[in-house]
C-alpha positions as CSV (number, residue, x, y, z in Angstrom):
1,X,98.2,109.4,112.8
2,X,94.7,107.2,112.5
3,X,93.2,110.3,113.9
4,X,94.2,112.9,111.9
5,X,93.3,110.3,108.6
6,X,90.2,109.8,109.4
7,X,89.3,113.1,110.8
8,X,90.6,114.6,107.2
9,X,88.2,111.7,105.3
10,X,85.2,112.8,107.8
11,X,85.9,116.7,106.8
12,X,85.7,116.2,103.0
13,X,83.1,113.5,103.6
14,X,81.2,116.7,105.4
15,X,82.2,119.0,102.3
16,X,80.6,116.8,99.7
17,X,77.5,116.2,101.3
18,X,77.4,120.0,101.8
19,X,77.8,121.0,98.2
20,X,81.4,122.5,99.1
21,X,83.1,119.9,96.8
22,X,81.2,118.9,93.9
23,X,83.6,117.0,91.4
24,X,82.6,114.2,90.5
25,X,84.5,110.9,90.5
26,X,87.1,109.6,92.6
27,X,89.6,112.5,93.2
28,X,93.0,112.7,95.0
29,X,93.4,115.0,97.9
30,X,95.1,117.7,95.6
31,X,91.7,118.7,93.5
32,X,90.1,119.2,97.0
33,X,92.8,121.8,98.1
34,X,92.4,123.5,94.8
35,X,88.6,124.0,95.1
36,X,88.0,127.9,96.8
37,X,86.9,127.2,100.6
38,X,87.6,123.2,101.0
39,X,91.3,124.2,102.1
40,X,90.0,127.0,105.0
41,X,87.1,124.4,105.8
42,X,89.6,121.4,105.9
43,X,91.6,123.6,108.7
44,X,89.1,124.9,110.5
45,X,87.5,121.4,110.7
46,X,90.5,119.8,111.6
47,X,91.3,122.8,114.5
48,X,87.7,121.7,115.9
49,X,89.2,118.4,116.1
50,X,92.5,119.5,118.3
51,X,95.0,119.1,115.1
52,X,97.3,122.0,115.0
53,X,98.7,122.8,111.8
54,X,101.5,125.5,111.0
55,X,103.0,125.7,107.9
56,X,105.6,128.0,106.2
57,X,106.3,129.3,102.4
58,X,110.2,129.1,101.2
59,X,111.7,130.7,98.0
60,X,114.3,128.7,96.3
């Protein structure tokens, strides 16, 4: 679990000091998903890494 937290912080660490993310302030991990790019970059960094991640849409 440490790994995948700090792996996640180093990726948006990465994004801001790239111009990817731009908002200023503090922001929770929602506004970063929301911003176009910073969700593919987030995966891909984190499949660099060796952190799987599959995921599925239900309707209720």
């Amino acid at each position: 679990m440490a790994r995948t937290t700090g792996y996640t912080g180093t990726v948006v660490a990465r994004q801001v000091a790239s111009g990817l993310f731009r908002r200023p302030g503090i922001n929770p991990p929602e506004y970063v998903g929301r911003e176009e790019g910073c969700y593919e970059n987030l995966l891909e960094g984190l499949g660099q890494r060796n952190i799987g991640w599959t995921g599925s849409v239900a309707e209720f």
